[in-house]
C-alpha positions as CSV (number, residue, x, y, z in Angstrom):
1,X,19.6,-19.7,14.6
2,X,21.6,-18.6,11.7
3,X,23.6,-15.0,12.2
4,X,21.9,-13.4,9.2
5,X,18.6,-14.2,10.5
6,X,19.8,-13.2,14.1
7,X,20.6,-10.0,12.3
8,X,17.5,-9.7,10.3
9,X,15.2,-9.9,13.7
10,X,17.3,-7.7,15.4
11,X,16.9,-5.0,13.2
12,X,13.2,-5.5,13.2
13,X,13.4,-5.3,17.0
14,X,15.2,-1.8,16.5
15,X,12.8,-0.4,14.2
16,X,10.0,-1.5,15.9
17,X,11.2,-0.1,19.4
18,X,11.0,3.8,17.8
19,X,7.9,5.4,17.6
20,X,7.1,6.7,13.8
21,X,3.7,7.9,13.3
22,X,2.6,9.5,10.1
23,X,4.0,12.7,10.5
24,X,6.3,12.5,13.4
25,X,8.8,10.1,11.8
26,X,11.9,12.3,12.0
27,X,14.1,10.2,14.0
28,X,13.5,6.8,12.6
29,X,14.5,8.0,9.2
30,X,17.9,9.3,11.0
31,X,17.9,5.7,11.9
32,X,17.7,4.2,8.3
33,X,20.1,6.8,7.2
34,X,22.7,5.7,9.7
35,X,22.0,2.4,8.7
36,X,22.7,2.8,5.5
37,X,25.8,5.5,6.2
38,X,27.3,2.3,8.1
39,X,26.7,-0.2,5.3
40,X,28.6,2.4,2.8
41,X,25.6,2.7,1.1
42,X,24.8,6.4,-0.4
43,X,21.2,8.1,0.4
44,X,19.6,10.9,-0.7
45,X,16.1,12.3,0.8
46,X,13.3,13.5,-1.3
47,X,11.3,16.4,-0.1
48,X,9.2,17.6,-2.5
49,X,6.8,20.7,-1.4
50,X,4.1,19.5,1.0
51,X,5.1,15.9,1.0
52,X,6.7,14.2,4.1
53,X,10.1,13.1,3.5
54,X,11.1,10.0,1.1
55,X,14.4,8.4,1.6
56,X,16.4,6.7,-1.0
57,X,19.5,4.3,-1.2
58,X,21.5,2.8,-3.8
59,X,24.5,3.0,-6.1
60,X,24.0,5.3,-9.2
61,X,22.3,2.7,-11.7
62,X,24.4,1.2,-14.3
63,X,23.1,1.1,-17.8
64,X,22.3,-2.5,-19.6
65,X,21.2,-3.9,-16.3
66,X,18.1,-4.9,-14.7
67,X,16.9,-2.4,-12.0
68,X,15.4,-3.4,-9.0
69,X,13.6,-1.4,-6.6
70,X,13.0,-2.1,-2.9
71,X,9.8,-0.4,-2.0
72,X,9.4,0.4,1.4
73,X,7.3,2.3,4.4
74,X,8.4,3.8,8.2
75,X,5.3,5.4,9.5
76,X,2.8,3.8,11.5
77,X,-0.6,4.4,12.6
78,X,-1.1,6.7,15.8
79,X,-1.8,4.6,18.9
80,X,-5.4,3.9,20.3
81,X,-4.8,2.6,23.5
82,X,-2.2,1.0,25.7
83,X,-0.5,-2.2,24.5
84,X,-0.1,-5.0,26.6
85,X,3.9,-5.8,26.3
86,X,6.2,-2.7,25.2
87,X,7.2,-2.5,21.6
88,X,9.9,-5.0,20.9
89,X,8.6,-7.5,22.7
90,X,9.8,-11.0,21.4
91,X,7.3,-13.9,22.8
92,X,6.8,-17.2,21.4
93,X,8.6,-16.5,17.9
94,X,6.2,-12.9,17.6
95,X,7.9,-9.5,17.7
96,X,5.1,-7.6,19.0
97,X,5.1,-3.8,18.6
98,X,2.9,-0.9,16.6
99,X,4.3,-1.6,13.0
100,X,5.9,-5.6,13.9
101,X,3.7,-6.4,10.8
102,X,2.8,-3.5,8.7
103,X,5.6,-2.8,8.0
104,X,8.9,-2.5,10.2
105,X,9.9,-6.0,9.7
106,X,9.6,-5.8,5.9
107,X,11.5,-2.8,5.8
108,X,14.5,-4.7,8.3
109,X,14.1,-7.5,5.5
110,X,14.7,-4.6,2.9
111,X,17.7,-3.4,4.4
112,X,19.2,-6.8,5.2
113,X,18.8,-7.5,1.1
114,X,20.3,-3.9,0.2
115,X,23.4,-4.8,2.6
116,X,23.8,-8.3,1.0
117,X,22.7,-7.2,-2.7
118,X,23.2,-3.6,-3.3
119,X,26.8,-3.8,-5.0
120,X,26.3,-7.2,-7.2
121,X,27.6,-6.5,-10.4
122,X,24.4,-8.3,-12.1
123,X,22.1,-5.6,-11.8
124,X,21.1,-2.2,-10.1
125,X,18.8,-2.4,-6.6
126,X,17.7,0.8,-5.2
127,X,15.6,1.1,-1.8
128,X,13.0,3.3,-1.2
129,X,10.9,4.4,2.4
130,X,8.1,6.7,2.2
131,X,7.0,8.4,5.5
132,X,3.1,8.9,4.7
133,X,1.5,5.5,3.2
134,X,-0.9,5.4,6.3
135,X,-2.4,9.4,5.3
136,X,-2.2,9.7,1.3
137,X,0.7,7.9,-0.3
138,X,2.0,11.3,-1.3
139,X,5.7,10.0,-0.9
140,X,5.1,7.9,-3.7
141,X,3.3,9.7,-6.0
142,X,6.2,11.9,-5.9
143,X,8.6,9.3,-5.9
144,X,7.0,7.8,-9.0
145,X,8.1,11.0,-11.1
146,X,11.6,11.3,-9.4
147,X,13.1,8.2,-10.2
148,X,16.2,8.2,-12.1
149,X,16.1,4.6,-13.6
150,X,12.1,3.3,-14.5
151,X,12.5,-0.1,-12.6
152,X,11.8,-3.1,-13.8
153,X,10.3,-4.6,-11.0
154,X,9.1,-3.1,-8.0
155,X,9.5,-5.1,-4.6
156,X,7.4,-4.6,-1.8
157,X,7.6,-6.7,1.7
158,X,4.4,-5.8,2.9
159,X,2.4,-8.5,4.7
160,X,0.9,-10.9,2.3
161,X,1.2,-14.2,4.9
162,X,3.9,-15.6,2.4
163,X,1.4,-15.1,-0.5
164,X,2.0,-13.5,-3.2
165,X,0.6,-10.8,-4.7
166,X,0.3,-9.3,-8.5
167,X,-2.4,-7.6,-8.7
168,X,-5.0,-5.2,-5.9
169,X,-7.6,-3.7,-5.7
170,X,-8.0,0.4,-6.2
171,X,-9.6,2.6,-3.9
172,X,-11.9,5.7,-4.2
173,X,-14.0,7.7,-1.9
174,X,-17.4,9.2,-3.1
175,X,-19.7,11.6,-1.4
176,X,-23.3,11.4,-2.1
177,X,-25.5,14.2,-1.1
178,X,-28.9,14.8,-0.9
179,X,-29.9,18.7,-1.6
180,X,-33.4,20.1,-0.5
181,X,-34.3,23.3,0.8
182,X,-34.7,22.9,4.1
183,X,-37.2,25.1,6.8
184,X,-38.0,25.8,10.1
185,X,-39.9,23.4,11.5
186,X,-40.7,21.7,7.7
187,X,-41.2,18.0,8.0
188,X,-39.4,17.6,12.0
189,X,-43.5,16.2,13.0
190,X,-45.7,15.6,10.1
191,X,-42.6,13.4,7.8
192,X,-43.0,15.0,5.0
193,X,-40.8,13.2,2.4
194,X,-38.6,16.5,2.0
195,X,-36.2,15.3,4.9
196,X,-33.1,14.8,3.3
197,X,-31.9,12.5,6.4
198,X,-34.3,10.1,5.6
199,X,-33.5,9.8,2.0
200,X,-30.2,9.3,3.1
201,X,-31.2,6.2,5.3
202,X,-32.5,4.6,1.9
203,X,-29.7,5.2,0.2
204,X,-27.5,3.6,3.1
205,X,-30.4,1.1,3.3
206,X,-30.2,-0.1,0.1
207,X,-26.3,0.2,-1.3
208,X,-25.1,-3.0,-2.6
209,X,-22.3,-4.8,-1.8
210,X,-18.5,-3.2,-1.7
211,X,-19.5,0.2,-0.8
212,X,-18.5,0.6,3.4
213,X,-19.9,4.3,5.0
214,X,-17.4,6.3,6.5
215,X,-19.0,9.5,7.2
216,X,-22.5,11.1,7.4
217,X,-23.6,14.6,8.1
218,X,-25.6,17.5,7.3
219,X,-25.7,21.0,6.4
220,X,-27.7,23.6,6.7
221,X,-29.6,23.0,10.0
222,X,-30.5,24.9,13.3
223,X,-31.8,23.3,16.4
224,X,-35.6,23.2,14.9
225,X,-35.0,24.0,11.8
226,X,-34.8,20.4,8.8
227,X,-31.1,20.4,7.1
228,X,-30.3,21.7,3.8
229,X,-28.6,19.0,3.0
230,X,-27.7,15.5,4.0
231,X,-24.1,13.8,3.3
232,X,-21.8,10.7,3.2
233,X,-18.6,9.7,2.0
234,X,-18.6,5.8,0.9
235,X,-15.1,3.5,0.4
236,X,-15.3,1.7,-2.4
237,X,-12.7,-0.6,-3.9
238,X,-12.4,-1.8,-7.2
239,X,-11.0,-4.3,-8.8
240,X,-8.5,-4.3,-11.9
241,X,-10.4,-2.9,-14.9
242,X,-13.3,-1.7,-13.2
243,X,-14.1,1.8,-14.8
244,X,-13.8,4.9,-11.5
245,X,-16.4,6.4,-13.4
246,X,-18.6,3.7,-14.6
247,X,-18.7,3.1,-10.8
248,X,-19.7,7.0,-10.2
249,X,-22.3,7.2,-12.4
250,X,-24.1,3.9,-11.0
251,X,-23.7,5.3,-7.7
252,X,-25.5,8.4,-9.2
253,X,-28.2,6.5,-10.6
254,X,-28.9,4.9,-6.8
255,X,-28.9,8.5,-5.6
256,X,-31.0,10.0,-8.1
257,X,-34.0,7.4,-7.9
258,X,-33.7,8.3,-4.1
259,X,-34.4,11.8,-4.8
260,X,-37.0,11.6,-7.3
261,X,-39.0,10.0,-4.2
262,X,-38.8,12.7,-2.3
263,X,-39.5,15.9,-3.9
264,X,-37.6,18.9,-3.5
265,X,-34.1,16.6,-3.3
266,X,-31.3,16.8,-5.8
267,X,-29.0,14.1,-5.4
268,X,-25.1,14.1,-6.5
269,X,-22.1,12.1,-6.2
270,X,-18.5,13.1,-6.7
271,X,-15.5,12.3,-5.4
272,X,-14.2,12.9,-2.2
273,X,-11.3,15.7,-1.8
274,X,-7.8,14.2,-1.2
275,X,-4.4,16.2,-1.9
276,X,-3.2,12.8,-3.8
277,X,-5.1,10.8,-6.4
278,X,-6.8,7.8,-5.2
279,X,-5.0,4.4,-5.2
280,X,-5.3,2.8,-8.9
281,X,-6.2,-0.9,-9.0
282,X,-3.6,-2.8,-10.9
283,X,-2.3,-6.0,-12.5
284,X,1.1,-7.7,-12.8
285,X,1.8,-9.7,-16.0
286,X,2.6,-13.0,-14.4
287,X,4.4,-13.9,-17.6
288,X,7.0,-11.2,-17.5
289,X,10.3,-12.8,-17.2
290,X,11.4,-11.3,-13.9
291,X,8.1,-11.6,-12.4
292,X,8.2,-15.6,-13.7
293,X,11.8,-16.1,-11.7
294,X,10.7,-14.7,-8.9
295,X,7.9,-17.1,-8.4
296,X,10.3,-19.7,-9.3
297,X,12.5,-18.1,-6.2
298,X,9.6,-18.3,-3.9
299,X,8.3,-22.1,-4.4
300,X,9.7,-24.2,-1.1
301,X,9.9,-28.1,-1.0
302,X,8.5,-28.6,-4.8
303,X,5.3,-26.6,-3.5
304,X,3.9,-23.2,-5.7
305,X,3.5,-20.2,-3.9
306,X,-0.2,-18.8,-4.0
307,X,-0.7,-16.0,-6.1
308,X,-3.5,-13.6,-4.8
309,X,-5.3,-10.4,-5.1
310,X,-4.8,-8.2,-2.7
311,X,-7.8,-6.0,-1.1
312,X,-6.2,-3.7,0.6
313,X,-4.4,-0.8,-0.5
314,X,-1.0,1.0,-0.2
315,X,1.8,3.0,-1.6
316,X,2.1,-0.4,-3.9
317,X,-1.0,0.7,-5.8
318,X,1.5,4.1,-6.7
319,X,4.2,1.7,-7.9
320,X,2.1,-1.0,-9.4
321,X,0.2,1.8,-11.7
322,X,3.3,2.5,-13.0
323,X,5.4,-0.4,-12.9
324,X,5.3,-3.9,-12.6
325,X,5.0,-5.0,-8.9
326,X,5.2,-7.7,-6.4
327,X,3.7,-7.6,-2.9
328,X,5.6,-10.2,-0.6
329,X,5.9,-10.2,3.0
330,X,5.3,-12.0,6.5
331,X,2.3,-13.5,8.5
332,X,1.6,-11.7,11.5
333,X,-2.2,-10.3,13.3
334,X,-3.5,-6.9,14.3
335,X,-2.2,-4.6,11.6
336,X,-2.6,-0.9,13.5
337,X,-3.5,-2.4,16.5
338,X,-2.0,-2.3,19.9
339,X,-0.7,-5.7,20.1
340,X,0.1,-5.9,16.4
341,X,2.9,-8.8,15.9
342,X,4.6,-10.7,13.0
343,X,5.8,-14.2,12.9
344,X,9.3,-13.9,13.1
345,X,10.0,-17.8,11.4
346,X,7.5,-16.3,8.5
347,X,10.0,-13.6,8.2
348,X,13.0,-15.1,7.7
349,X,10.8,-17.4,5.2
350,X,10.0,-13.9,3.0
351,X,13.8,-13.1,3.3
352,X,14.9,-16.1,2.2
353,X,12.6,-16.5,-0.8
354,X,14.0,-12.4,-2.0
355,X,17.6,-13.8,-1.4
356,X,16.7,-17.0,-3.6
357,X,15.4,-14.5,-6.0
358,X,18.5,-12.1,-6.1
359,X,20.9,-15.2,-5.8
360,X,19.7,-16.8,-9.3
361,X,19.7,-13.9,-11.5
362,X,21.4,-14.9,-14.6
363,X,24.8,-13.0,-15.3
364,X,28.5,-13.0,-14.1
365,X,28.9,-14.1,-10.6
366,X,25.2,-15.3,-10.7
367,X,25.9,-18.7,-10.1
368,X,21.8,-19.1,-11.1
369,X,20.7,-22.2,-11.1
370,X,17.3,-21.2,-13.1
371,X,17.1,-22.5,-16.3
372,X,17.0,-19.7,-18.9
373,X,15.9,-21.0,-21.9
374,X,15.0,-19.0,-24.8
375,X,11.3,-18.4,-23.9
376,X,12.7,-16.6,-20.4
377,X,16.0,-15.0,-21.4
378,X,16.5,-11.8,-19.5
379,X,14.9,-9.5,-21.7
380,X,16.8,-5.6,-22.1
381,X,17.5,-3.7,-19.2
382,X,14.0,-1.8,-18.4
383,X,12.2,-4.0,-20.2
384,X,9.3,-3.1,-17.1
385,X,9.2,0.1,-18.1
386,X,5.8,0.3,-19.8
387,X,3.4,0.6,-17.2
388,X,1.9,-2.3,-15.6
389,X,-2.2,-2.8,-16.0
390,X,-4.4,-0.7,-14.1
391,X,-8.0,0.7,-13.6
């Protein structure tokens, strides 16, 4: 086995062996820090008011150059039960561990590139490691109106099972309520169609596609007495260009023809309270010159990578809202689960493909092998800075 890739799984070993939940993350970012003190590479932290800690790394950016940003993640999910090997755990070519896939061996891939990459005359490459993208990305909202230098492309090694991905999905939460005026006794034996609980069971009955239930409760209610009110919060994702509140406002209409069955109910739908915004959908213009060489970078034995859309959603819905973005990382299974792993082979895979990437970018000491005709030329440093597509 190579000794960069030695070093690379190592790393991820490390990471993965320290215990970062969302909000208890303190010593793993002293980790990355020392990482980063040893490579000679300067940090700075970002602590905005009420926002868990983001760190950064990187030489001050140079101007005329292309500017590249490393986006990363340390916090994990809290634990649910008891795993079945102890985090670290290398079986079979899997590095098993809470976070092996989502997203500690990414970020090891990260700081391998920034060791190898982060002085190389050719163009600027920053790093950046939020400590909240499993509560409300507020790391990166913030981050997003920090930044020195607008990048030109954002990187992110999530897992993607070598895919790649330029556009995902958005996400929003609505709650729908049903409003009546409740009573003692009203409705518990003779139905009466003023129960707001069971308007809410056609309204759950009869949602379309794409909208999940998290939550249902009610308001308003003694031990014998019918609720006030009946309520649910309901995920929804949508897709690039999908309006948030075309999609309220057919909600709405679902809710309202419930109520009008049942007299007495007012329906409404809004969305649900979160400190942060909720995660914009977003596209990446797969003809944008940087995004076009790294595809090049990432095709292996004459075969195209796939290009995808990705469902789920992340701190890369921040970035890609603002700036073009890439989603590339490993295969693995059981993201936030207790026996969560990542391919370590389909690791070094990613790595290799962002090296590829870094390696042929055209300028002094480039050596790039990519042929930059007029139609790709590097375009002006910052060229990505108009934002990229979103909902």
């Amino acid at each position: 086995m190579p000794n960069d890739a030695e070093r690379l799984f190592s790393l991820a070993e490390l990471l993965v062996r320290r215990s970062t939940v969302t909000g208890d993350a303190a010593l793993g970012l002293k980790d990355v820090e020392e990482f980063f003190r040893r490579a000679g590479i300067p940090t700075d932290r970002l602590v905005p008011p009420h926002v868990d800690p983001v760190l950064v790394a990187g030489a001050p950016p140079r101007p005329g150059r292309p500017t590249f940003l490393l986006a990363t993640h340390l916090d994990t999910v809290p634990v649910v039960g008891e795993p079945t090997r102890p985090p670290g755990t290398v079986e079979e070519g899997r590095l098993y561990g809470r976070g092996a896939l989502d997203m500690k061996s990414g970020l090891a891939l990260a700081l391998v590139l920034m060791q190898e990459f982060s002085g190389d005359p050719r163009f600027n490459l920053g790093f950046a490691m939020t400590t909240d993208e499993e509560a409300e990305s507020a790391g990166a909202w913030a981050l997003v109106e920090h930044l020195p230098t607008p990048p030109d492309l954002v990187l992110v090694p999530e897992p993607t099972w070598e895919k790649v991905a330029l556009s995902a999905s958005g996400r929003v939460v609505w709650q729908a309520s049903l409003e009546g005026k409740g009573g003692h006794g009203q409705g518990l034996r003779t139905g009466r169609p003023t129960n707001p609980l069971l308007a809410l069971a056609e309204l759950l009955r009869d949602l379309p596609r794409g909208y999940t239930p998290l939550k249902a409760w009610t308001s308003g209610e003694g031990e014998v007495t019918l609720p006030h009110a009946a309520h649910v919060r309901l995920d929804r994702l949508l897709p690039p260009g999908a309006s948030v509140e075309a999609d309220r406002l057919a909600l709405e209409k679902r809710v309202t023809a419930v109520s009008r069955k049942h007299p007495g109910l007012q329906g409404s739908v809004n969305l649900a309270p979160r400190s942060t915004p909720w995660l914009p959908a977003y596209t990446t213009d797969p003809k944008e010159v940087w995004t076009r060489l790294f595809l090049s970078a990432t095709h292996r034995e004459g075969k195209r990578v796939e290009v995808f859309h990705e469902e789920a959603v992340g701190d890369f819905n921040v970035f890609g809202s603002q700036f073009p973005t890439i989603v590339l990382g490993p295969s693995g299974e059981g993201a936030h689960g207790d026996d969560e792993w990542v391919d370590l082979i389909s690791l070094e895979r990613c790595w290799r493909a962002y090296r590829r990437f870094f390696i042929s970018l055209p300028g002094k000491g480039g050596g790039s092998s990519t042929d930059l005709s007029e139609e790709t030329s590097a375009p002006p440093a910052h060229a990505g800075r108009r934002k990229a597509k979103s909902a």
